[in-house]
FIDO-128605 format. One line per 8 residues: number of its first residue (from 1); for each residue x, y, z of C-alpha. Coordinates in steps of 0.1 Angstrom, whole numbers. Layout:
BEGIN
NUM = X/Y/Z | ...
***
This chain:
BEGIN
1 = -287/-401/433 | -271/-369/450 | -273/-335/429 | -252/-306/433 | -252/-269/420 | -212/-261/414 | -188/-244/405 | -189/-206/393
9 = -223/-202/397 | -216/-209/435 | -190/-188/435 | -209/-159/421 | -237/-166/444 | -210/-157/476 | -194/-131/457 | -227/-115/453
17 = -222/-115/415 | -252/-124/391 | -256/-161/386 | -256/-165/344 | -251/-201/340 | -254/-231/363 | -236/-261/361 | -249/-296/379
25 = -230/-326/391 | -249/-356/396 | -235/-384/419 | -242/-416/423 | -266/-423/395 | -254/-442/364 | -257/-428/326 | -293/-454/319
33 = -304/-438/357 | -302/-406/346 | -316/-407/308 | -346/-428/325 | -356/-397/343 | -358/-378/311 | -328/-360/306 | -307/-359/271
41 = -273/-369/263 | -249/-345/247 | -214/-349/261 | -190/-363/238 | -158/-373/259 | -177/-376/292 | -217/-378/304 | -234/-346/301
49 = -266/-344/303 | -298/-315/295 | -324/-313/321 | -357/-318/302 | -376/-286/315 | -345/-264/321 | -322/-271/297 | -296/-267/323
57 = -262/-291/320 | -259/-319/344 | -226/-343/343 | -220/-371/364 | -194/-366/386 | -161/-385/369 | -122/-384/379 | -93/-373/350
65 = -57/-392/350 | -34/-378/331 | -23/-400/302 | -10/-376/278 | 5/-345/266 | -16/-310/266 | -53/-305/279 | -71/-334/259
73 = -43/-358/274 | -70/-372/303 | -83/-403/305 | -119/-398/320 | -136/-422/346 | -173/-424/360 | -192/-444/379 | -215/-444/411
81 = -185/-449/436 | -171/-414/427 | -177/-390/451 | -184/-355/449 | -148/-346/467 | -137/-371/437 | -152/-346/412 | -141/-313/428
89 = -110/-320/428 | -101/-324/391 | -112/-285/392 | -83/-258/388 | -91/-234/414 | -103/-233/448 | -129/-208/441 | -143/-229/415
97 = -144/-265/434 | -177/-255/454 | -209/-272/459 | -239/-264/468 | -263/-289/482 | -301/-288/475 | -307/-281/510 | -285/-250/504
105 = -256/-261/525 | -221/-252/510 | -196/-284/500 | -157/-265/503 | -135/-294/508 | -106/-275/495 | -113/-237/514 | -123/-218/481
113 = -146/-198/507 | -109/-190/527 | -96/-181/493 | -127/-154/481 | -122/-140/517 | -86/-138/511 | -90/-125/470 | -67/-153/462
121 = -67/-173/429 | -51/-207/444 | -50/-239/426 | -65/-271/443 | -36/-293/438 | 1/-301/422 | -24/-319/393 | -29/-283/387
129 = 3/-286/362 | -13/-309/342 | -30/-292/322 | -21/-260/299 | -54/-244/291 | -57/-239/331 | -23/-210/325 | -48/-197/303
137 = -83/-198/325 | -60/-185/357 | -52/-157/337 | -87/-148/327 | -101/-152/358 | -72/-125/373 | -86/-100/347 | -121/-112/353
145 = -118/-103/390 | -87/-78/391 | -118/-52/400 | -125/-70/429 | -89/-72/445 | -81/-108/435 | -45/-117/431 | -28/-149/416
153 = -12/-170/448 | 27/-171/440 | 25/-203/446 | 2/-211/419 | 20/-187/400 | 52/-208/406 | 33/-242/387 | 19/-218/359
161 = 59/-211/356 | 69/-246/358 | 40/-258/332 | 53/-237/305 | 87/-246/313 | 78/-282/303 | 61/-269/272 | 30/-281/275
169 = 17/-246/263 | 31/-255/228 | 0/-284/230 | -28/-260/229 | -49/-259/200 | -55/-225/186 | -91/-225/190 | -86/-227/224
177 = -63/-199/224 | -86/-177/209 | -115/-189/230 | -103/-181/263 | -87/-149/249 | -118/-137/235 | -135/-141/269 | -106/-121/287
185 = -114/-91/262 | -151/-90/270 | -139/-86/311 | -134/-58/336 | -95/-56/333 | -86/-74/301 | -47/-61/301 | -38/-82/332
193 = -46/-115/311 | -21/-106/292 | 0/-90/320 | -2/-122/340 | 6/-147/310 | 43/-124/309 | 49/-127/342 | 41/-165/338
201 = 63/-168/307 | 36/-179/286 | 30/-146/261 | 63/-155/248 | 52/-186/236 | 13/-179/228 | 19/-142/219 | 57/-137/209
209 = 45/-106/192 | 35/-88/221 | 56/-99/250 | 89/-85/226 | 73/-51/229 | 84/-54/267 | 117/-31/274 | 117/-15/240
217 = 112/25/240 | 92/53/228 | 102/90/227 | 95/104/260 | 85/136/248 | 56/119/232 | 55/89/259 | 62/94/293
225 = 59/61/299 | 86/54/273 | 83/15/275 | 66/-4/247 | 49/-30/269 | 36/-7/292 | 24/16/272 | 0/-13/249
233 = -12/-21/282 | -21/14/291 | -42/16/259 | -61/-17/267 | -70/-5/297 | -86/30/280 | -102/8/255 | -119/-16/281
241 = -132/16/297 | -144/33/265 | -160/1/248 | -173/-31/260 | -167/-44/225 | -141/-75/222 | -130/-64/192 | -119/-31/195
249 = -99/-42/225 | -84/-66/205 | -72/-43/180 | -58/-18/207 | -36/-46/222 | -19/-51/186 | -19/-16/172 | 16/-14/177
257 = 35/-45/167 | 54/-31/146 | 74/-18/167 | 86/-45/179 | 108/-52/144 | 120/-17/147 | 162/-22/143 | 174/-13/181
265 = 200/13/163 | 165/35/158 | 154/37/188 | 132/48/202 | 121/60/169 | 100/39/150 | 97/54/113 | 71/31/92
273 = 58/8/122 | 20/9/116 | 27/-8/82 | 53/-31/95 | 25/-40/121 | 2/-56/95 | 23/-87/83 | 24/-93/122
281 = -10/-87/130 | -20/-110/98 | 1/-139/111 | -7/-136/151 | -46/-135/138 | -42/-167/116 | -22/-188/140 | -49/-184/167
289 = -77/-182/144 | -95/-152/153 | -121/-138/135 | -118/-121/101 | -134/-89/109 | -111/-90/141 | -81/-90/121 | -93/-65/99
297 = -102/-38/127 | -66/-44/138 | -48/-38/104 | -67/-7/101 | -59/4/134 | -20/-5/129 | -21/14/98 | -41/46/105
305 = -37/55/141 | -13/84/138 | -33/97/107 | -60/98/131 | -41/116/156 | -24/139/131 | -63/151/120 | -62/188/121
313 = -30/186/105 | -43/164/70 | -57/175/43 | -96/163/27 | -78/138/6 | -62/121/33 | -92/119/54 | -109/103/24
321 = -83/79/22 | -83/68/57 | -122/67/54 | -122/47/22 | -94/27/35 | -109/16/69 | -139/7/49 | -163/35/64
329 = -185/43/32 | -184/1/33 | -199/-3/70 | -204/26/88 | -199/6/124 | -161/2/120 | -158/36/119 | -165/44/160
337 = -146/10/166 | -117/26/150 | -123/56/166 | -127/47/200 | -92/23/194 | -72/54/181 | -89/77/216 | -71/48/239
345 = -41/49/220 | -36/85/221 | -52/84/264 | -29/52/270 | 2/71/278 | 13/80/315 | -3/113/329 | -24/117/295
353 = -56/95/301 | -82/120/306 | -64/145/275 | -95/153/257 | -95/141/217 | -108/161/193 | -97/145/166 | -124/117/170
361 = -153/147/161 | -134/157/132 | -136/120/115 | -172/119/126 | -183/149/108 | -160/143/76 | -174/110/73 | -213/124/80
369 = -205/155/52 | -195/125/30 | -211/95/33 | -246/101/13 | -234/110/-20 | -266/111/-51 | -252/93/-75 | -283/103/-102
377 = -273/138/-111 | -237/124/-123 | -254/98/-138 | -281/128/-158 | -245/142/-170 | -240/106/-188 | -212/94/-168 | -210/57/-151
385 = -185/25/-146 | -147/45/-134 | -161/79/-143 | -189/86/-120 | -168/65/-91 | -140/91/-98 | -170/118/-98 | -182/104/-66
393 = -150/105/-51 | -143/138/-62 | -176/152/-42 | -169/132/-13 | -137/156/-10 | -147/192/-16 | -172/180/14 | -147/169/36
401 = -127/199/25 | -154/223/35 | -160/205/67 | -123/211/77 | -125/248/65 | -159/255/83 | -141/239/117 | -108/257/114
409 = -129/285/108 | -146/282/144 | -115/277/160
***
């Protein structure tokens, strides 16, 4: 029985990243072997296997054929013959089919250590194409390490191409989807998951949404960058540098889908898009399954961002509609994740990104003059049920509506 560390944690370790998680391939050791010495079975469609102190994962090293369509269309084989250049090779990239031995000696049959020199994301073999959810795990691992320098090879590129020409992307289940989307938000440079799946051709079939929004224009006056596309990818970019939160990059990537239904004979005007965002955003969420309070954040966004921007111009009414509305006197968090969504969208436009926004302060302050409300003198007048909510509602505006005064006041 041979064991190996593999794998990202070993390609972490030469990077000079931290090491979160580490995988182990055990070869030459049968399943009864291996559960003799202790360790527990959890693997459903192949041996996996808990270390009994460490809890780490162990597998025994096993070949894939392909035997169907879309990523659970493997037949799975193990035994004590497979070797670990067997096992390595089922991996999709060259950076990820290391080894390390326990003596500390590296295993690179296929030159990942070439490729992390070299800042190239190369698949190990034509199998490559076999499997969809790889287009989707290449694409994370360009925004993982974008940072870095790393670049898709073209030639991997090329078999991305030629998977999704096959349609084999039309196999992926949407949890998987949303999976490794979610952990493309949480890294350094979520936008080029997204820009790599276009230039791949896959956002047109995983995201038709977005990749429309690709050669249809803005007003220049207002974005210099004019182009739809480019400009949602400028503001995911702003949001992964003002929050590390998943979803509020998530809502910045669909704040403006509505656009993309905007009749051609109006450009580049778009008259009524943050509303016509929301059936889009609804049925995008749904498909993929993402999280209800995900889809939420992203309606709100769609519908409120140009209040937000048009702050100092709206009166305390309409700030207490967009507070009520967002759901701010509700939970007071979703307020600074809308916030912080509506900053990169108004920074997210060319020659603008460090434009300071003051707008954000005013919604902070007109939701802190607001928020706390007594509720017992209305009730001492007698009024309750609609009465003292109107009541309530009433005071939360004349506070707003000083706070606006006191602040156009100072300025």
């Amino acid at each position: 029985m041979q064991i190996y560390l593999v794998g990202g944690a070993v390609r972490d370790k030469l990077l000079g990243l931290p090491v979160k998680d580490r995988d182990y391939v055990v070869v030459g050791a049968t399943p009864e072997e291996i559960e003799a010495k202790g360790f527990k079975a959890v693997g459903r469609d192949f041996p996996v296997y808990l270390h009994p102190d460490t809890g780490e994962e162990y597998a025994l090293a096993r070949t894939e054929r392909k035997s169907g369509r879309g990523y659970k269309g493997f037949k799975v084989e193990f035994s004590k013959d497979i070797t670990l250049e067997d096992d390595l090779i089922r991996r999709d990239l060259t950076i990820n089919a290391l080894a390390q031995s326990e003596d500390g000696s590296i295993i690179d049959p296929f030159g990942g250590q070439d490729d992390i020199k070299r800042k190239k994301l190369r698949h190990i073999s034509p199998a490559f194409a076999e499997d969809p959810l790889r287009v989707l795990r290449v694409a994370r691992f360009a925004a993982r390490f974008h940072y870095l320098g790393f670049e898709v090879a073209p030639d991997t590129l090329a078999l991305m191409t030629e998977l999704i020409n096959q349609g084999e992307m039309e196999y992926l289940t949407p949890e998987r989807v949303w999976t490794e989307t979610h952990k493309a938000l949480s890294t350094p440079s979520p936008q080029l998951y997204f820009e790599v799946l276009r230039e791949c051709g896959a956002l047109k079939v995983i995201f038709p949404e977005l990749d429309c929004l690709w050669g249809i224009p803005n007003p220049e006056k207002w974005h210099p960058e004019i182009d739809t596309g480019v400009h949602t990818m400028m503001v995911l970019e702003q949001a992964a540098k003002k929050s590390e939160q998943p979803m509020v990059r998530f809502a910045a990537v669909l704040h403006d889908l509505g656009k993309g239904v905007t009749p051609s004979e109006q450009w580049p005007q778009h008259r009524g898009h943050e509303e016509s965002g929301v059936p889009l955003i609804k049925s995008l969420c749904r498909r993929i399954k993402a999280p209800k309070d995900y889809e939420n954040l992203a309606i709100q966004v769609s519908r409120f961002h140009l209040h937000s921007h048009k702050m100092f111009e709206l009166k305390a009414k309409t700030v207490y509609k967009v507070l009520k509305s967002i759901g701010a006197y509700r939970q007071g968090t979703i307020l600074e994740q809308f916030i912080i969504a509506c900053e990169a969208d108004f920074n997210g436009r060319l020659g603008l990104e460090q434009d300071p926004y003051p707008q954000a302060q005013l919604l902070r302050q007109s939701y802190e003059a607001s928020k706390n409300i007594d509720a017992k003198p209305l009730m001492d007048k007698g009024l309750e049920g609609a009465k003292l909510g109107q009541a309530i509602e009433r005071e939360r505006i004349s506070r707003i509506k000083e706070t606006l005064e006191s602040i156009k006041a100072a300025n």
